[in-house]
Predicted model as a PDB file, atoms N, CA, C, CB and O in Angstrom, pLDDT in the B-factor column:
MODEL        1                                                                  
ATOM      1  N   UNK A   1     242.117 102.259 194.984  1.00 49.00           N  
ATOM      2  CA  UNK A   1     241.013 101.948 195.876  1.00 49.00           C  
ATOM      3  C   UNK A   1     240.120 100.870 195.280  1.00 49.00           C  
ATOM      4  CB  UNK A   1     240.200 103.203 196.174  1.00 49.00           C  
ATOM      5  O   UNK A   1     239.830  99.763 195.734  1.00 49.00           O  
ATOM      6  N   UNK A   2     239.830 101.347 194.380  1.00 59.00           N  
ATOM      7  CA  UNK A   2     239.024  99.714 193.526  1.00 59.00           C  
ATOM      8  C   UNK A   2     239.716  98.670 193.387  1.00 59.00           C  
ATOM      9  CB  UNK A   2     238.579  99.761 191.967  1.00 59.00           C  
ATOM     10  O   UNK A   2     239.114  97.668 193.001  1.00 59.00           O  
ATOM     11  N   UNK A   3     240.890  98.592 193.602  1.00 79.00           N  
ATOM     12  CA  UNK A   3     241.688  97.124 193.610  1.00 79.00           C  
ATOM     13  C   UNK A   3     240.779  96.335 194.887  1.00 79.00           C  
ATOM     14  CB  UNK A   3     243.722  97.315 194.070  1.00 79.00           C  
ATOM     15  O   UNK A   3     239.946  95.444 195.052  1.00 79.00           O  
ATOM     16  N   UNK A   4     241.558  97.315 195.617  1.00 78.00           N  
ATOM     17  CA  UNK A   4     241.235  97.014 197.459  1.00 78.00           C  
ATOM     18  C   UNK A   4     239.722  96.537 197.948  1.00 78.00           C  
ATOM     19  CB  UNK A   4     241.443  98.631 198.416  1.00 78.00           C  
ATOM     20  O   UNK A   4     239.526  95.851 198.951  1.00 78.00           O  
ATOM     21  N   UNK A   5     238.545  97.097 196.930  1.00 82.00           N  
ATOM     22  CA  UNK A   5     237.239  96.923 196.702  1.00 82.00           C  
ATOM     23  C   UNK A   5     237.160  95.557 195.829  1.00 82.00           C  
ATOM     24  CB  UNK A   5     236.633  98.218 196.013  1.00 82.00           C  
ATOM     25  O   UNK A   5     236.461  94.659 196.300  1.00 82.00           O  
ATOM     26  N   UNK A   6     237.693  95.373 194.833  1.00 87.00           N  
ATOM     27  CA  UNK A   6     237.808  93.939 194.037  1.00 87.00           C  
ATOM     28  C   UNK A   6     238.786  92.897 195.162  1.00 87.00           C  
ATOM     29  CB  UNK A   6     238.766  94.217 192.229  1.00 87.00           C  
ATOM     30  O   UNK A   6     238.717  91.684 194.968  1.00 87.00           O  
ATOM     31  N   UNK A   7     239.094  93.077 195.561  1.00 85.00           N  
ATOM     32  CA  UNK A   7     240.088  91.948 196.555  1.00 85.00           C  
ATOM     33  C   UNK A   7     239.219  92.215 197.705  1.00 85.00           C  
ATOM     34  CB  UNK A   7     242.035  92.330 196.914  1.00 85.00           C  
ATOM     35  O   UNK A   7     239.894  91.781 198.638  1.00 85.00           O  
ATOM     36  N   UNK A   8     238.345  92.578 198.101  1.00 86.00           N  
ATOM     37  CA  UNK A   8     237.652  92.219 199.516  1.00 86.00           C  
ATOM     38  C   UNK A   8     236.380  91.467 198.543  1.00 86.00           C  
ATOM     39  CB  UNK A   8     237.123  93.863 200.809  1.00 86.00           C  
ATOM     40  O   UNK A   8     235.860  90.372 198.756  1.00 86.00           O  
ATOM     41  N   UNK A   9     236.173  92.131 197.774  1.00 89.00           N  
ATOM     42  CA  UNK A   9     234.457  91.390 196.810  1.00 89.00           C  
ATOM     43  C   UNK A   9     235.313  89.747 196.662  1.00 89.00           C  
ATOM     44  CB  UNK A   9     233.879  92.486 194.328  1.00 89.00           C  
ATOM     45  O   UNK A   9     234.875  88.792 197.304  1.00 89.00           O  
ATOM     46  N   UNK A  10     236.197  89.642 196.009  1.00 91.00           N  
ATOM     47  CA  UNK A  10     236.871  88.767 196.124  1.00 91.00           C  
ATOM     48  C   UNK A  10     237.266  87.266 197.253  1.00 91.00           C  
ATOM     49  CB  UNK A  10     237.515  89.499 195.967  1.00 91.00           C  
ATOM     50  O   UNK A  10     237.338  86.046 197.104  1.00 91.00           O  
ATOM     51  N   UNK A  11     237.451  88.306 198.436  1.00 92.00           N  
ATOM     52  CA  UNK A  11     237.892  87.186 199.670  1.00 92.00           C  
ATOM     53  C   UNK A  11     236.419  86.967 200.123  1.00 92.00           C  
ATOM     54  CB  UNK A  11     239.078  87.844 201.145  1.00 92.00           C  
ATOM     55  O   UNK A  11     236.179  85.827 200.519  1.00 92.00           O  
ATOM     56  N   UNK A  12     235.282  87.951 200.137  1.00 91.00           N  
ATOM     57  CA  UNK A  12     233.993  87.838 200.624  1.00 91.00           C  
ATOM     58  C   UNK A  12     233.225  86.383 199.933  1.00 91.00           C  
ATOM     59  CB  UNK A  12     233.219  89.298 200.230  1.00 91.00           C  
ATOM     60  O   UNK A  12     232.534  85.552 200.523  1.00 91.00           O  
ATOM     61  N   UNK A  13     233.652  86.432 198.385  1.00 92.00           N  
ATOM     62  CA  UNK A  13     232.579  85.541 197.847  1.00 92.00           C  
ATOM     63  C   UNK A  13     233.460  84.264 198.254  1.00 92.00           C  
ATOM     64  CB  UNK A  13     232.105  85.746 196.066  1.00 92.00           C  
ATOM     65  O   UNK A  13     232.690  83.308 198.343  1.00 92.00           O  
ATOM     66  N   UNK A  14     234.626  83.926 198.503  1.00 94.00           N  
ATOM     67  CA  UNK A  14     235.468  82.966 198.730  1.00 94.00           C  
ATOM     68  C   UNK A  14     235.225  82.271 200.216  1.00 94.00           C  
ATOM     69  CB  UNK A  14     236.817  83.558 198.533  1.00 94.00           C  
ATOM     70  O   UNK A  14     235.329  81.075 200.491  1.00 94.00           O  
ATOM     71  N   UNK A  15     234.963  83.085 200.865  1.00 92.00           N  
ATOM     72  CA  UNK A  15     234.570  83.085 202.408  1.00 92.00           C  
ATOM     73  C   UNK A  15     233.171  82.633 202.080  1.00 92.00           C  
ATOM     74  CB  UNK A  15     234.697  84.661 203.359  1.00 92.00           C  
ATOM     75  O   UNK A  15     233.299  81.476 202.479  1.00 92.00           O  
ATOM     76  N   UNK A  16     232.209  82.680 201.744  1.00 91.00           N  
ATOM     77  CA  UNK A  16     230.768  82.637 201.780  1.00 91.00           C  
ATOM     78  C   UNK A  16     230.491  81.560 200.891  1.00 91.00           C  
ATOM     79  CB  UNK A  16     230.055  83.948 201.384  1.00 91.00           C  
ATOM     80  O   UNK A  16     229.297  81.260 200.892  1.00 91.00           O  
ATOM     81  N   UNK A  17     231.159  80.927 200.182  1.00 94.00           N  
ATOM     82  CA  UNK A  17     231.574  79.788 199.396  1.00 94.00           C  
ATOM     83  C   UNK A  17     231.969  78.219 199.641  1.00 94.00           C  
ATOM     84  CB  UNK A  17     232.479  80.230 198.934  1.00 94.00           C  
ATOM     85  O   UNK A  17     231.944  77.222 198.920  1.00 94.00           O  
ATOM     86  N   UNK A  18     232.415  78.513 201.245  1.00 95.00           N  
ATOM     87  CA  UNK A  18     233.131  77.583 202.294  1.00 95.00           C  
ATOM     88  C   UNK A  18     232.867  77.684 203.501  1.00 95.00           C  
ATOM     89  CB  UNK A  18     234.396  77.665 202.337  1.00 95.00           C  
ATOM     90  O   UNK A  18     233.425  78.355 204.369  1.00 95.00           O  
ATOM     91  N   UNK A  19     231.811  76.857 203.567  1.00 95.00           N  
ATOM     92  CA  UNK A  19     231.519  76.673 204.960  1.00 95.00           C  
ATOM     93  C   UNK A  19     232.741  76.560 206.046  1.00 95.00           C  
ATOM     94  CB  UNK A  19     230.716  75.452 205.014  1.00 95.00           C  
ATOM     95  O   UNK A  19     232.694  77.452 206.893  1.00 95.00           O  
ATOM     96  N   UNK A  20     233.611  75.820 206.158  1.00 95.00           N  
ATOM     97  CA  UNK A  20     234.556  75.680 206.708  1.00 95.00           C  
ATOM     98  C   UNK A  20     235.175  77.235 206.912  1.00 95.00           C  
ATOM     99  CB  UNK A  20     235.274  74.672 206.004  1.00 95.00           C  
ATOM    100  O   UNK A  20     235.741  77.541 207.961  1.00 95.00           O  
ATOM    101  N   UNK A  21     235.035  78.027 205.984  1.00 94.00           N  
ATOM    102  CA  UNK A  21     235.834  79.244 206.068  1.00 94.00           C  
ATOM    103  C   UNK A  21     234.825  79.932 206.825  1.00 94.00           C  
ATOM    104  CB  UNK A  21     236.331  79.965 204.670  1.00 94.00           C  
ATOM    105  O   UNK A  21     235.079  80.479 207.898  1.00 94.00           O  
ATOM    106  N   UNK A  22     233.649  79.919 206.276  1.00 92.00           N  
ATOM    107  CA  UNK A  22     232.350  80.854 207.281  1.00 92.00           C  
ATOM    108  C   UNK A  22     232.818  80.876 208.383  1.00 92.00           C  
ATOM    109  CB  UNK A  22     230.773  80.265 207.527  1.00 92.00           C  
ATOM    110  O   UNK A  22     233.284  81.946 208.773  1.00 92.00           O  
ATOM    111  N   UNK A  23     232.867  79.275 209.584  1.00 94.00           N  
ATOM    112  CA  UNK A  23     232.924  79.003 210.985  1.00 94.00           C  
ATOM    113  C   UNK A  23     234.521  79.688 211.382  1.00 94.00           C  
ATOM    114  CB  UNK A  23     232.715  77.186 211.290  1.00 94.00           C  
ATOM    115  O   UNK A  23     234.794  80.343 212.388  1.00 94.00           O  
ATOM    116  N   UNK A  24     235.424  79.312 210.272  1.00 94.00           N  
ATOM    117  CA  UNK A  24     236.753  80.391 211.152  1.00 94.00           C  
ATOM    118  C   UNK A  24     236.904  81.678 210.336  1.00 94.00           C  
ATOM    119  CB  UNK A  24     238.599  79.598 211.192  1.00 94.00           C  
ATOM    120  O   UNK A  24     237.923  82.135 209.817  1.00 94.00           O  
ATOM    121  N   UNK A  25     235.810  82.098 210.341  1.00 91.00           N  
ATOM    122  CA  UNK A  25     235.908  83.765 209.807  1.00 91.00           C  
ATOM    123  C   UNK A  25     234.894  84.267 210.834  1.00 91.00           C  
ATOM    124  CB  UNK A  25     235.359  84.183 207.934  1.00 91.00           C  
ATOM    125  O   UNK A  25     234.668  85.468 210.982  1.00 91.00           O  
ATOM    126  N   UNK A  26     234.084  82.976 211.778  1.00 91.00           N  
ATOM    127  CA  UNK A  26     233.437  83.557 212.839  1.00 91.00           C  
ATOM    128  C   UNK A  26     234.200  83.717 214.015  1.00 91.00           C  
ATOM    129  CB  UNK A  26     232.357  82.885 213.125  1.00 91.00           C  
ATOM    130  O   UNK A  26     234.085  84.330 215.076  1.00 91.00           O  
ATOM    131  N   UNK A  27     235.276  82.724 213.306  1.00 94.00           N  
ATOM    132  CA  UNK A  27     235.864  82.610 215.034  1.00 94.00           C  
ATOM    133  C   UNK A  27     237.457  83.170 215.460  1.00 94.00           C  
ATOM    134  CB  UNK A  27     235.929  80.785 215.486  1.00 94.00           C  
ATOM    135  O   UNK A  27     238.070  83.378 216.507  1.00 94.00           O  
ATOM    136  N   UNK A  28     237.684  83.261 214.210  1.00 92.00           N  
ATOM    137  CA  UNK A  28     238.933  83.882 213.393  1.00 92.00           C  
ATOM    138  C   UNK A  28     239.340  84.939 212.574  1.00 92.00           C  
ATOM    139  CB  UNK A  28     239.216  83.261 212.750  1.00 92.00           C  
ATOM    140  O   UNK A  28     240.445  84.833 212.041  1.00 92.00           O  
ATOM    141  N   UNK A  29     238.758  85.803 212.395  1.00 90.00           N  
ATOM    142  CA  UNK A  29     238.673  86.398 211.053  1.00 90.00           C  
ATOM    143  C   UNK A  29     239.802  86.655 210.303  1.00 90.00           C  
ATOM    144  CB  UNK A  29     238.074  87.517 211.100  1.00 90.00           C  
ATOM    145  O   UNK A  29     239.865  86.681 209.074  1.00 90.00           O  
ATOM    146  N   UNK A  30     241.109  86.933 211.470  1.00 88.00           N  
ATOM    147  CA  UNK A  30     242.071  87.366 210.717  1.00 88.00           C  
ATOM    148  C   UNK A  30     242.725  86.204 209.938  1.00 88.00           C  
ATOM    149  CB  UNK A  30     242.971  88.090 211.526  1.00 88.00           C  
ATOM    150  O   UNK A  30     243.062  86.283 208.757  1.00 88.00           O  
ATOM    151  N   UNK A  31     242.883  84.993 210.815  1.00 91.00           N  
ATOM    152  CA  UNK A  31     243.090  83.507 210.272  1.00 91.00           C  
ATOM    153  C   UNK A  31     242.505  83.385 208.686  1.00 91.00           C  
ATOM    154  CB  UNK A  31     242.189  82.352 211.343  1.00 91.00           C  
ATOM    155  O   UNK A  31     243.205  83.108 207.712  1.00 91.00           O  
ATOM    156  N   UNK A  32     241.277  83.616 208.668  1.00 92.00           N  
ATOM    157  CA  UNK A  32     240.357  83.033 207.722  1.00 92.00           C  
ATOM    158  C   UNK A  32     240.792  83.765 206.835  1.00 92.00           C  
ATOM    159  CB  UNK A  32     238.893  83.021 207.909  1.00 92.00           C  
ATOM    160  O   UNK A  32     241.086  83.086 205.851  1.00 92.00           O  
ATOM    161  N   UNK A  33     241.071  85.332 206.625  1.00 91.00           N  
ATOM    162  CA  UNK A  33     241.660  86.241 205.651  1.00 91.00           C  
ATOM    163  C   UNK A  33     242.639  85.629 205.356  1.00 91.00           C  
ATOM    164  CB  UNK A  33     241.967  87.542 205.986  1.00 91.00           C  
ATOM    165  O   UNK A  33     242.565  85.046 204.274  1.00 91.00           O  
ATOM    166  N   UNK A  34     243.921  85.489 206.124  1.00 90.00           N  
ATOM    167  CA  UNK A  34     244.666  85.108 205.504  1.00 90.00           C  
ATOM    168  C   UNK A  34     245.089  83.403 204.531  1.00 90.00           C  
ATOM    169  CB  UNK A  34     245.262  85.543 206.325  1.00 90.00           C  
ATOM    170  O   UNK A  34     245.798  82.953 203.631  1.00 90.00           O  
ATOM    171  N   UNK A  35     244.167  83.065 205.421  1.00 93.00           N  
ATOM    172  CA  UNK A  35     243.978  81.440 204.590  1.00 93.00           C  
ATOM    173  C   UNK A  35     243.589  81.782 203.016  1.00 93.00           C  
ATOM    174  CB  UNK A  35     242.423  80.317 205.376  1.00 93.00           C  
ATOM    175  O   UNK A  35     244.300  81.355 202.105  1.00 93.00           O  
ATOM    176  N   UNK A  36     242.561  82.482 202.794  1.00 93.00           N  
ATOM    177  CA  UNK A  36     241.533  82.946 201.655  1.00 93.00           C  
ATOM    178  C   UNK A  36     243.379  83.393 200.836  1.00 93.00           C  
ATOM    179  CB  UNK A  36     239.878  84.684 202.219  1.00 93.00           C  
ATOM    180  O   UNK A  36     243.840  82.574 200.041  1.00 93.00           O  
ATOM    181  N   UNK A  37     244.221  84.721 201.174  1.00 89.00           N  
ATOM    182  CA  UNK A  37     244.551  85.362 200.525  1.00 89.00           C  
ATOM    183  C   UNK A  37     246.197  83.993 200.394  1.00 89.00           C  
ATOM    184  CB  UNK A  37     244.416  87.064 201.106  1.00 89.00           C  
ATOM    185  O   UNK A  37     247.073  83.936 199.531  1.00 89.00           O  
ATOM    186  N   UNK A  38     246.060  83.436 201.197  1.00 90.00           N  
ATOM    187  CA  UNK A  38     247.407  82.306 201.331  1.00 90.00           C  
ATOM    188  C   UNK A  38     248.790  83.149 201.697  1.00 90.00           C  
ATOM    189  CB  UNK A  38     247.730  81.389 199.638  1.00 90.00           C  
ATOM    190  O   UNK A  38     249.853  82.847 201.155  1.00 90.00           O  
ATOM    191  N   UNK A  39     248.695  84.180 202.617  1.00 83.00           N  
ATOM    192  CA  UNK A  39     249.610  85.203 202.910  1.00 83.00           C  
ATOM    193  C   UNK A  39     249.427  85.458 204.376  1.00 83.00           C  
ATOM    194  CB  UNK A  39     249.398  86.459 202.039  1.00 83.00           C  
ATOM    195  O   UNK A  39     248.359  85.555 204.980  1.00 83.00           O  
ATOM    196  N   UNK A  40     250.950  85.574 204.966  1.00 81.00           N  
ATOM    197  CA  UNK A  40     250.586  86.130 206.361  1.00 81.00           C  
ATOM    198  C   UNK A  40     250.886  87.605 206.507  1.00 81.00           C  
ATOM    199  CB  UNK A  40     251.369  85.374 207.483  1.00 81.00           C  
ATOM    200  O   UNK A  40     251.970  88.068 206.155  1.00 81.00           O  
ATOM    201  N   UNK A  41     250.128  88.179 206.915  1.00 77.00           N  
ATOM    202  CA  UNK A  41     250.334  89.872 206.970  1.00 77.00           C  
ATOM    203  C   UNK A  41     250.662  90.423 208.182  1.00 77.00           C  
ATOM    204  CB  UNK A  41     249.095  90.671 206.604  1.00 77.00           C  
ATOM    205  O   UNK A  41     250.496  89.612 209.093  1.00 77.00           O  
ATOM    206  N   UNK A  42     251.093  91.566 208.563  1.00 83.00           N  
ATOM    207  CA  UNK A  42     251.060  92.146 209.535  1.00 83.00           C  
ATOM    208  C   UNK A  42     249.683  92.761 210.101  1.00 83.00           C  
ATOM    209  CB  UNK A  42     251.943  92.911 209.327  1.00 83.00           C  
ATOM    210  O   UNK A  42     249.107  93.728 209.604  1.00 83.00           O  
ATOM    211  N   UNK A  43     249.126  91.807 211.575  1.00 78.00           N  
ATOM    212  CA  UNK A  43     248.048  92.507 212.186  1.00 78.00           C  
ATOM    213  C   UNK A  43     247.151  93.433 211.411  1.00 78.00           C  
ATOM    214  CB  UNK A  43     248.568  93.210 213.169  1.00 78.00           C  
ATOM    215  O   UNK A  43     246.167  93.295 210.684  1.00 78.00           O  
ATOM    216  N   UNK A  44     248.238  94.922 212.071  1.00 81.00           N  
ATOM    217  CA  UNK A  44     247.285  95.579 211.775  1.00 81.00           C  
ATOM    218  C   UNK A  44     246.983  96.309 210.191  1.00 81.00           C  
ATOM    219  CB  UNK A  44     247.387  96.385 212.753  1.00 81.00           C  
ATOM    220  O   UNK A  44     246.189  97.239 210.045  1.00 81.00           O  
ATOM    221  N   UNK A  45     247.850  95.634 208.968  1.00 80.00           N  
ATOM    222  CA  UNK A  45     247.315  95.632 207.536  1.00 80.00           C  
ATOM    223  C   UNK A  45     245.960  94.570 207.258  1.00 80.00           C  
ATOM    224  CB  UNK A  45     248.629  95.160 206.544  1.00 80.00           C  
ATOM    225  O   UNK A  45     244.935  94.956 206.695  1.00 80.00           O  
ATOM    226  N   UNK A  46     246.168  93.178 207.762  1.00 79.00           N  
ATOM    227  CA  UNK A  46     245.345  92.330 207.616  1.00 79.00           C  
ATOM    228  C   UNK A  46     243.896  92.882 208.270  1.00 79.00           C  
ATOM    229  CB  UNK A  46     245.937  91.113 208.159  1.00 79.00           C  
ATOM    230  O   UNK A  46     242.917  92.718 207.543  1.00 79.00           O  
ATOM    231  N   UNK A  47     243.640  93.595 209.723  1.00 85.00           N  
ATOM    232  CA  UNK A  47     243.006  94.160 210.485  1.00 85.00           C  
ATOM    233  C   UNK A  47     242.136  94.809 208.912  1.00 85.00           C  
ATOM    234  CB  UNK A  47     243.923  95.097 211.722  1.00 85.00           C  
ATOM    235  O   UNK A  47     241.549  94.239 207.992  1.00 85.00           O  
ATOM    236  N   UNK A  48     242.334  95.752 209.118  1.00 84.00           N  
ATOM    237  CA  UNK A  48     241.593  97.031 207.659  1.00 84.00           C  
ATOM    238  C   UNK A  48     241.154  95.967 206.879  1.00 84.00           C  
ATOM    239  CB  UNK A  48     242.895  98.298 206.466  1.00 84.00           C  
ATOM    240  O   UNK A  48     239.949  96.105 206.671  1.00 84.00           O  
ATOM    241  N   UNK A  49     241.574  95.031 206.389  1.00 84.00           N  
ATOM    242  CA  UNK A  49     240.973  93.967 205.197  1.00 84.00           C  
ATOM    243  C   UNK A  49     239.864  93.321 205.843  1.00 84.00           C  
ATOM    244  CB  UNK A  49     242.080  92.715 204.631  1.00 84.00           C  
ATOM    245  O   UNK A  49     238.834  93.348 205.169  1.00 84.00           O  
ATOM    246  N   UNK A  50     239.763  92.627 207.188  1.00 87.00           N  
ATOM    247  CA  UNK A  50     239.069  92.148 207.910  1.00 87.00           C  
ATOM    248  C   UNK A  50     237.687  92.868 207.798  1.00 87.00           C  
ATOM    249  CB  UNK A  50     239.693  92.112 209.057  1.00 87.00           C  
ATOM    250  O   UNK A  50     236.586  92.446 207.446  1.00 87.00           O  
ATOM    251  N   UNK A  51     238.141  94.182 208.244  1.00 88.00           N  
ATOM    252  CA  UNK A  51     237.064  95.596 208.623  1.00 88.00           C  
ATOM    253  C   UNK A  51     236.256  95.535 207.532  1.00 88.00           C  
ATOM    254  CB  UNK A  51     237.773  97.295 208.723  1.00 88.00           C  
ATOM    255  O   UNK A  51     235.040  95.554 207.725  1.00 88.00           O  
ATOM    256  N   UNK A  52     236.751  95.453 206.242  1.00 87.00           N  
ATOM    257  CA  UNK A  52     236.290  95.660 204.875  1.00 87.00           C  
ATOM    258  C   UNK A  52     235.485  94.361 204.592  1.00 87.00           C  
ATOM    259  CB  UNK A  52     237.532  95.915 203.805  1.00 87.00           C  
ATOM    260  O   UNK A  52     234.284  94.484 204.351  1.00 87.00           O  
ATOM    261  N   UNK A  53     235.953  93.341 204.600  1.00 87.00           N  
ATOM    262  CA  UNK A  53     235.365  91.951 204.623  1.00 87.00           C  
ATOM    263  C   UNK A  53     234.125  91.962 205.023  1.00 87.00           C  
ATOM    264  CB  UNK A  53     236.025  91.034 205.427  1.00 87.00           C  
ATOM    265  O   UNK A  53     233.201  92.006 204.210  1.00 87.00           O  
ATOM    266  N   UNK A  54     233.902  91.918 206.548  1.00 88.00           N  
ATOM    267  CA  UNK A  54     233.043  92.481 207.904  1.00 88.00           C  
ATOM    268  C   UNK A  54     231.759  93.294 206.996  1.00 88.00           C  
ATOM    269  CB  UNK A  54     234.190  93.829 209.150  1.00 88.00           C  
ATOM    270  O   UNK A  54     230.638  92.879 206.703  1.00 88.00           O  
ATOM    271  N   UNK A  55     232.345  94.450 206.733  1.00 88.00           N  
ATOM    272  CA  UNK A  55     231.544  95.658 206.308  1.00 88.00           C  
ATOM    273  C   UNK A  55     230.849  94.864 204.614  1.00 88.00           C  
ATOM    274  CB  UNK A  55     232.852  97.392 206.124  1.00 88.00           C  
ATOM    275  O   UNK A  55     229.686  95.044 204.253  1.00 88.00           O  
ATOM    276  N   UNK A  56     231.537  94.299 204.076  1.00 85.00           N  
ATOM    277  CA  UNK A  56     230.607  93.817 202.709  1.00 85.00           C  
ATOM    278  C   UNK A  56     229.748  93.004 203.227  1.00 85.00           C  
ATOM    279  CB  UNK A  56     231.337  93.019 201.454  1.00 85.00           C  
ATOM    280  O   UNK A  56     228.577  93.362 203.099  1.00 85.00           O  
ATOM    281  N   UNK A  57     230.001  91.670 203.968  1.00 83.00           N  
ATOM    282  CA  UNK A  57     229.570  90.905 204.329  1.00 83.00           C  
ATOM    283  C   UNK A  57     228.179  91.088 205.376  1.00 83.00           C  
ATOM    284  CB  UNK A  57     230.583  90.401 204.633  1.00 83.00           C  
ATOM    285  O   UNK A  57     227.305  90.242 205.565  1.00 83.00           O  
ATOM    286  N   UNK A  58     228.270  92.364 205.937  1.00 84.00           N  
ATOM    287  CA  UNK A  58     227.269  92.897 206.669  1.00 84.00           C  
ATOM    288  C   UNK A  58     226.221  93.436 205.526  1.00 84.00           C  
ATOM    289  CB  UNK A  58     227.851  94.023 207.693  1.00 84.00           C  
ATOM    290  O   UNK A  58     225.046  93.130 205.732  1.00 84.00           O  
ATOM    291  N   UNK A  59     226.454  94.071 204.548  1.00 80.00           N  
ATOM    292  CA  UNK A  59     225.875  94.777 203.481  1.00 80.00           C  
ATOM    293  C   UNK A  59     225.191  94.323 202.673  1.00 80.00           C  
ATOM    294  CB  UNK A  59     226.530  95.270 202.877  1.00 80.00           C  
ATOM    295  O   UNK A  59     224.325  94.923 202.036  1.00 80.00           O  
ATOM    296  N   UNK A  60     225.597  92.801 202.563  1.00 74.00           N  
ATOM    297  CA  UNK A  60     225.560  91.606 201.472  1.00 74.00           C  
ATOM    298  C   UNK A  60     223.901  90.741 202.315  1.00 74.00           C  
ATOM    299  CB  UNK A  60     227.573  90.323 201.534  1.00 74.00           C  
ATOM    300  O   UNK A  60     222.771  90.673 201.833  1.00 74.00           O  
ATOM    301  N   UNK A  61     224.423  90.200 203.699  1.00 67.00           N  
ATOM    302  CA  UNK A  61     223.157  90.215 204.126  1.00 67.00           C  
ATOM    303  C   UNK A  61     222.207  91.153 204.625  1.00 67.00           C  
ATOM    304  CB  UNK A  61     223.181  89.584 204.782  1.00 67.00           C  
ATOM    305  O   UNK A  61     221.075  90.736 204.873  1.00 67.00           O  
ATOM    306  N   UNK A  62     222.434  92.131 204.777  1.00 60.00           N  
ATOM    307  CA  UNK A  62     221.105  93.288 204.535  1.00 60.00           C  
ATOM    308  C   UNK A  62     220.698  93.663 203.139  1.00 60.00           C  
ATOM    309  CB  UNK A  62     221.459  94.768 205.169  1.00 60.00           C  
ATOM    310  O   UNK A  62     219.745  94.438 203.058  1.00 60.00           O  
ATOM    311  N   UNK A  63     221.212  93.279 202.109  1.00 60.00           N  
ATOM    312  CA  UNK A  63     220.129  92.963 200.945  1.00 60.00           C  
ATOM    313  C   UNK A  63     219.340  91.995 200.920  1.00 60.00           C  
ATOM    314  CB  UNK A  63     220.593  92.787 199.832  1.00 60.00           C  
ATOM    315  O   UNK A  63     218.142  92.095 200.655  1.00 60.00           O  
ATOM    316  N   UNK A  64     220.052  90.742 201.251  1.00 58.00           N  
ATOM    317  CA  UNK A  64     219.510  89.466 201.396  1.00 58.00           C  
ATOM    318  C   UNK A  64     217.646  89.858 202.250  1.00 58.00           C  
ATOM    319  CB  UNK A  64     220.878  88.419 202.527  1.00 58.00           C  
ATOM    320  O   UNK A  64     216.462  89.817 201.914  1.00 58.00           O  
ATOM    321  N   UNK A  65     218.367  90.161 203.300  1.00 49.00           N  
ATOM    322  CA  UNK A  65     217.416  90.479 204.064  1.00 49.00           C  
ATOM    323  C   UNK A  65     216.227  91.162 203.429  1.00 49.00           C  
ATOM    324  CB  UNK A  65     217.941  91.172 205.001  1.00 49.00           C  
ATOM    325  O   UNK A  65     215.286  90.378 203.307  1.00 49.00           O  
ATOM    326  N   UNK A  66     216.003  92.263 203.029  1.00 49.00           N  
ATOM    327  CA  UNK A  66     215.314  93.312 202.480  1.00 49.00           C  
ATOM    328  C   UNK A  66     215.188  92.492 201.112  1.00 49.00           C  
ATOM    329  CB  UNK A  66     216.090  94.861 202.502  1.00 49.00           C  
ATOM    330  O   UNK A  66     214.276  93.186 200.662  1.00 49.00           O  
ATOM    331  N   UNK A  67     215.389  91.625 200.193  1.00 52.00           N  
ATOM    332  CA  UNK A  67     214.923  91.069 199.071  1.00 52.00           C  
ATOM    333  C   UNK A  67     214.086  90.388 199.818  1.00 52.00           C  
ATOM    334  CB  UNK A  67     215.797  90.371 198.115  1.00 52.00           C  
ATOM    335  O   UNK A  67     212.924  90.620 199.487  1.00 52.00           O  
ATOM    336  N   UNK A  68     214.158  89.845 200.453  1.00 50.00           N  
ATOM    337  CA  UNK A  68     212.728  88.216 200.983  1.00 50.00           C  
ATOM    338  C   UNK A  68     211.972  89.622 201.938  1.00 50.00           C  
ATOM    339  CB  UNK A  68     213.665  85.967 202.656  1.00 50.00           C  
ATOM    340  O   UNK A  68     210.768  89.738 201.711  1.00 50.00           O  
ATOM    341  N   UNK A  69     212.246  90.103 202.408  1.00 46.00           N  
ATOM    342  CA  UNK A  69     211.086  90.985 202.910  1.00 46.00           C  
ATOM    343  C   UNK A  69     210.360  91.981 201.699  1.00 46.00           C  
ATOM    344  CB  UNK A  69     211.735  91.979 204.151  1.00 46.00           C  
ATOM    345  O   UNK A  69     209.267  92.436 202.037  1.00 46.00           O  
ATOM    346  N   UNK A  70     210.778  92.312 200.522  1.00 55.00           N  
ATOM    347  CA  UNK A  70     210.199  92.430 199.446  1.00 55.00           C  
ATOM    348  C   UNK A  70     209.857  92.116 198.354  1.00 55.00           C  
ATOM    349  CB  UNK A  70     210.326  92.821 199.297  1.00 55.00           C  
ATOM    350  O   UNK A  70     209.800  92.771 197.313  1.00 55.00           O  
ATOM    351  N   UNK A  71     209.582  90.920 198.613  1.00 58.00           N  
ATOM    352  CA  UNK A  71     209.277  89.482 198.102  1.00 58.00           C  
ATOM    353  C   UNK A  71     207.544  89.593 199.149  1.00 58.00           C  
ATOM    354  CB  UNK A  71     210.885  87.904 198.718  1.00 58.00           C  
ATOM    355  O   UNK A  71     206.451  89.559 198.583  1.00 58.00           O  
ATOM    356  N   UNK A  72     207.666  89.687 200.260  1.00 50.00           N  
ATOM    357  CA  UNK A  72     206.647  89.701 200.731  1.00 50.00           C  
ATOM    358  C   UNK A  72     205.349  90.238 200.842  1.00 50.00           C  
ATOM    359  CB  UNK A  72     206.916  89.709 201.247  1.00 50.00           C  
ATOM    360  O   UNK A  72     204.276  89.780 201.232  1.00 50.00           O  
ATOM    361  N   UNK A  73     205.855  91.729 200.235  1.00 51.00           N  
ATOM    362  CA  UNK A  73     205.263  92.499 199.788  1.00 51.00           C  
ATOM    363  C   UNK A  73     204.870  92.483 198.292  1.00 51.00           C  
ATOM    364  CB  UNK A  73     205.815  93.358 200.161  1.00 51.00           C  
ATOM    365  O   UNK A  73     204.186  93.394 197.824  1.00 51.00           O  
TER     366      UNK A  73                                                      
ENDMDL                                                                          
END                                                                             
């Protein structure tokens, strides 16, 4: 399971690194995963990686968020 946790921390900071990757991970995600990992997967394996991606990347800016709002304070 911590692999799977180091390989999404992984494709996340790679994705967030590249603008170009940001816009087709908005518009693409599964594309953009697999560009990042240079592998084509089956749907619904790549899918769960996506989910995971998604879910850091959501997590990542709600710190963001909550640091400059406690910064304000």
């Amino acid at each position: 399971m911590d692999n799977i946790k180091e390989k999404i921390e992984e494709i996340v900071e790679k994705i967030k690194s590249n603008d170009d990757l940001v816009d087709l991970f908005k518009k693409d995600p599964i594309k953009a995963v697999e560009k990042v990992l240079d592998v084509d997967l089956p749907d619904d394996l790549i899918e769960k990686v996506v989910d995971g991606v998604k879910a850091k990347m959501a997590v990542d800016g709600a710190k963001d968020v909550f640091g400059a709002l406690k910064k304000l304070f």
